[in-house]
C-alpha positions in Angstrom: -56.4 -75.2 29.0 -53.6 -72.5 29.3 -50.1 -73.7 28.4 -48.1 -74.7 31.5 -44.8 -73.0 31.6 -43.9 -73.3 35.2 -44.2 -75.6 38.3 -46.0 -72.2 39.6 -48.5 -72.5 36.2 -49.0 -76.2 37.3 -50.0 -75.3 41.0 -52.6 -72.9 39.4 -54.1 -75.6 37.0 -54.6 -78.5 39.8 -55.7 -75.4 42.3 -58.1 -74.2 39.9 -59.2 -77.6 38.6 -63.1 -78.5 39.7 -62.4 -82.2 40.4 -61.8 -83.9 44.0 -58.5 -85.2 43.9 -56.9 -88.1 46.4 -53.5 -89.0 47.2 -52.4 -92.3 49.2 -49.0 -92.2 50.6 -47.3 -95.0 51.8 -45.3 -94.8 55.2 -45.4 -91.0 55.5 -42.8 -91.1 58.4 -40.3 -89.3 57.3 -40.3 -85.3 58.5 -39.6 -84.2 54.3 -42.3 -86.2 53.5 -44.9 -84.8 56.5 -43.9 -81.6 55.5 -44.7 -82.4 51.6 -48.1 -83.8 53.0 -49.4 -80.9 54.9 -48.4 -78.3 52.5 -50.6 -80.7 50.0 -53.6 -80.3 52.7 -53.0 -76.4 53.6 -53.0 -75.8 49.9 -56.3 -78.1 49.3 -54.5 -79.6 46.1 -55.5 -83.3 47.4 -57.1 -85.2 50.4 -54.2 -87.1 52.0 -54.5 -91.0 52.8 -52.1 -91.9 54.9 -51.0 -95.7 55.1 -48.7 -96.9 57.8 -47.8 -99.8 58.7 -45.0 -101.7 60.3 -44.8 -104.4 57.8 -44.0 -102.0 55.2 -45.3 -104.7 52.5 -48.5 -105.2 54.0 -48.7 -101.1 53.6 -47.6 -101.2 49.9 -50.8 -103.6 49.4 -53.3 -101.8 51.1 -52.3 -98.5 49.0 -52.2 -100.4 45.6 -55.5 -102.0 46.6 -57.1 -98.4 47.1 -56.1 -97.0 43.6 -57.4 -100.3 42.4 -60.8 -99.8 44.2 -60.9 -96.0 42.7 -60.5 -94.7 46.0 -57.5 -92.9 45.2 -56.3 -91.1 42.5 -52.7 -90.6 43.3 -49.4 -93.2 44.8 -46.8 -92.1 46.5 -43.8 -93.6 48.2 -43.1 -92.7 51.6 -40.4 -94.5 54.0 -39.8 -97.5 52.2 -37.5 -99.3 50.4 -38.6 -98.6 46.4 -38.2 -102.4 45.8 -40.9 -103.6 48.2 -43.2 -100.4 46.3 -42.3 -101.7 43.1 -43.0 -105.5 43.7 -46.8 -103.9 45.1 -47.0 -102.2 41.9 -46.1 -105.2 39.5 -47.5 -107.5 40.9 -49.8 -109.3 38.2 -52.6 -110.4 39.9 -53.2 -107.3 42.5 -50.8 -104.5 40.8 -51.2 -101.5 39.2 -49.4 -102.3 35.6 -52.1 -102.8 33.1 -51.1 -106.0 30.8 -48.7 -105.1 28.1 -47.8 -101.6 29.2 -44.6 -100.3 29.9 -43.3 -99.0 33.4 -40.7 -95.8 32.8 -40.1 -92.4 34.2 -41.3 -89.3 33.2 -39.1 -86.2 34.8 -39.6 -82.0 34.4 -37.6 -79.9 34.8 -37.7 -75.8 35.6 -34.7 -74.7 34.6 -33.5 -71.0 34.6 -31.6 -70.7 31.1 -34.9 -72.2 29.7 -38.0 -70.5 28.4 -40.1 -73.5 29.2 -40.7 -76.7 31.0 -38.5 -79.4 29.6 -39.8 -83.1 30.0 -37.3 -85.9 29.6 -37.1 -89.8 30.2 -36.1 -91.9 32.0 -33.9 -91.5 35.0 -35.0 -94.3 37.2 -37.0 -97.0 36.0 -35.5 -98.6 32.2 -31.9 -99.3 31.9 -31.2 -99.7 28.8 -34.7 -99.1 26.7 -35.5 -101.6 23.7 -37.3 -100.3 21.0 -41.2 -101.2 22.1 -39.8 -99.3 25.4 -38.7 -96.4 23.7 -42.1 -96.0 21.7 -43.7 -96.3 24.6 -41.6 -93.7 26.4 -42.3 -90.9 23.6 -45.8 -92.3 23.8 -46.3 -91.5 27.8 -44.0 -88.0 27.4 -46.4 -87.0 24.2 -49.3 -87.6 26.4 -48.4 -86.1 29.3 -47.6 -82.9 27.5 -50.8 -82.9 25.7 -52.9 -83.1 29.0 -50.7 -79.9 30.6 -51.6 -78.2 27.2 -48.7 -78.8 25.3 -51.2 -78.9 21.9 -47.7 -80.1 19.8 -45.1 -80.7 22.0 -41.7 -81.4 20.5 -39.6 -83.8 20.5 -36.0 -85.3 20.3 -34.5 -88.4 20.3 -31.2 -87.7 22.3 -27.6 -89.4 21.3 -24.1 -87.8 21.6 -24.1 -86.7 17.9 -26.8 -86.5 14.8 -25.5 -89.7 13.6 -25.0 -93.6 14.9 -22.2 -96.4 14.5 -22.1 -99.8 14.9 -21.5 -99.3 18.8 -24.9 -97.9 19.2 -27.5 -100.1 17.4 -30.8 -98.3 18.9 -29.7 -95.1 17.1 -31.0 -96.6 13.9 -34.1 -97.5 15.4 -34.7 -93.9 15.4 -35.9 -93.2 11.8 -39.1 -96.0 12.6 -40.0 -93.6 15.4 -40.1 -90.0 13.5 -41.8 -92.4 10.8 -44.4 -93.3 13.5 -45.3 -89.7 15.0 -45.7 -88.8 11.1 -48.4 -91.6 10.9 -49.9 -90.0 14.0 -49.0 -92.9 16.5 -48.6 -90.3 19.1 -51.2 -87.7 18.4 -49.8 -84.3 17.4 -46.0 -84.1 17.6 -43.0 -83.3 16.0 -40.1 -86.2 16.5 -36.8 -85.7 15.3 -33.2 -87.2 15.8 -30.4 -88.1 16.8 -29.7 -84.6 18.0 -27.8 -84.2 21.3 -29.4 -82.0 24.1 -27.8 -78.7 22.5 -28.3 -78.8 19.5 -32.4 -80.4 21.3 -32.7 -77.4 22.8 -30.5 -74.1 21.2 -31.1 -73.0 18.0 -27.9 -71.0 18.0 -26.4 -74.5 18.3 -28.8 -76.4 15.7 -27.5 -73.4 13.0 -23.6 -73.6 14.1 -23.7 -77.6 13.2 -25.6 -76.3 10.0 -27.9 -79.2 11.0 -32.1 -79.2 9.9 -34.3 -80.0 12.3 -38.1 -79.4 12.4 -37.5 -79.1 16.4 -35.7 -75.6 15.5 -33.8 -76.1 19.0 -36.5 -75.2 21.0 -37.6 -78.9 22.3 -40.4 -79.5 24.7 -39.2 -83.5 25.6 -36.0 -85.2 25.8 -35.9 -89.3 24.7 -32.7 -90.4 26.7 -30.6 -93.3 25.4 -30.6 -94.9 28.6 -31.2 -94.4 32.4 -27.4 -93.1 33.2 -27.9 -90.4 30.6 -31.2 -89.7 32.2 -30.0 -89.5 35.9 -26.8 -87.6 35.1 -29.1 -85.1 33.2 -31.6 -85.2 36.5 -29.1 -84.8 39.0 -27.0 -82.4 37.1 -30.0 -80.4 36.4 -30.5 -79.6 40.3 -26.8 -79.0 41.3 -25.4 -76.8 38.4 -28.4 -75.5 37.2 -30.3 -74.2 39.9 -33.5 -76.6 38.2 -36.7 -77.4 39.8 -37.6 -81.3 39.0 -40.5 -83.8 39.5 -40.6 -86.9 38.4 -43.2 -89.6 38.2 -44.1 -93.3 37.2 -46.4 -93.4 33.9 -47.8 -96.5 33.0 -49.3 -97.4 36.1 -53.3 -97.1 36.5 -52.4 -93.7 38.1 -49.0 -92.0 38.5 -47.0 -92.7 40.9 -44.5 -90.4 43.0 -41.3 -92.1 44.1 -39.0 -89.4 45.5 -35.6 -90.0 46.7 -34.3 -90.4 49.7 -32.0 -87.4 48.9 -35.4 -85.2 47.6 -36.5 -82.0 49.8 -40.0 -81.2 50.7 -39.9 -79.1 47.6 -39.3 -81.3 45.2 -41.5 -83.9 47.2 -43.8 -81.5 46.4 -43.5 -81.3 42.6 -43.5 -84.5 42.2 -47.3 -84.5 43.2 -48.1 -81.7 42.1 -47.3 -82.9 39.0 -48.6 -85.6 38.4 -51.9 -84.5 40.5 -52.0 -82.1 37.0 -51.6 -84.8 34.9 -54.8 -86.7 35.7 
């Protein structure tokens, strides 16, 4: 598999994979999302199931109950309220959640001041992650880097400086976590923090600090603290950066694309393209 570097890289990979793949979106209504849909069908990336209905609950379960059948490969959200997706997706008798797993985020991001696609929880799901969460999160991120053929990616356990405090307690959780990707809880990885996202992601920054890290500033993932640092990052990504984004739910028997209300068709449509090329 050729290393992904680009949303335009990830197009090519789910174009030129040989597998059928099936996307069912719930309440489609809305004209971003019909124009993300048909784009999907004109460029033969996925066959589109489309589920409306006016009790948009009753539409959340027939979705959930395709994916659970196998007759779809792909959820996404379309005009409806997150909350009545969510409560579809959780529910533990007819759900999606396998027992025990976690629920987070996964984002990417394009950006043009980067050589490469940088991955980063969670900006929507986990408020403030506890430790199994956080394992879990580098866990989803590590896999979801290895299937875009990311053979090591790398990555950095984010805080505001290379050090903790008594105000921030999960900071020293860290150290169990590089301890774990060294045991090979993750597959093939390099983990390493605190570092904050510049001195994550420039090694001109890393070497002005004078700080060591096996990371060498050139980071593939970013562990956020919590979900404010993640949206800020997200959002601030997209309006001062110029970054293409995607996001999806990992966790879940498939992913899951929950745009905003606020996303174009464009990043509608990175959302599923990414996690079509995650499958």
């Amino acid at each position: 598999m050729k290393l992904v570097h680009t949303f335009q890289d990830m197009l090519r990979q789910v174009s030129e994979g040989k597998q059928s793949l099936r996307l069912v979106a719930v309440n489609p209504t809305d004209e971003a999302t019909k124009e993300t849909l048909q784009k999907v069908e004109d460029t033969h990336l996925a066959e589109v199931i489309r589920i409306e209905d006016h009790l948009p609950e009753r539409a959340a379960e027939k979705a959930v109950a395709l994916i659970r059948r196998g007759d779809a490969d792909v959820l996404m959200k379309g005009l409806i309220s997150t909350d009545i997706l969510l409560r579809a997706i959780l529910n533990k008798v007819s759900g999606l959640l396998p027992e025990g797993k976690v629920l987070s985020h996964i984002s990417v991001a394009e950006i043009p001041a980067y050589h490469k696609l940088l991955f980063f929880t969670d900006a929507a799901v986990i408020p403030y992650p506890t430790q199994k969460q956080r394992i879990e999160q580098v866990r989803y991120a590590t896999d979801i880097c290895h299937r875009l053929g990311i053979h090591e990616p790398r990555v950095a356990l984010i805080h505001c400086a290379e050090h903790g405090g008594r105000q921030f307690p999960f900071v020293d959780e860290y150290p169990n976590i590089i301890q774990m990707s060294k045991e090979g809880a993750f597959g093939r990885c390099i983990v390493d923090g605190p570092l904050d996202v510049k001195s994550a992601c420039s090694l001109e920054a890393l070497e002005a600090k004078g700080i060591s890290s096996p990371l060498n500033g050139d980071a593939d993932v970013l562990i956020m603290p919590d979900i404010e640092v993640g949206n800020a990052f997200y959002k601030s990504m997209t309006l001062f950066a110029q970054a293409k984004t995607a996001g999806i739910l990992w966790g879940t028997q498939c992913p899951v694309v929950v745009p905003s209300r606020g996303d174009s068709a464009e990043a509608k449509f990175n959302s599923i393209l990414f996690a079509l090329a995650c499958l």
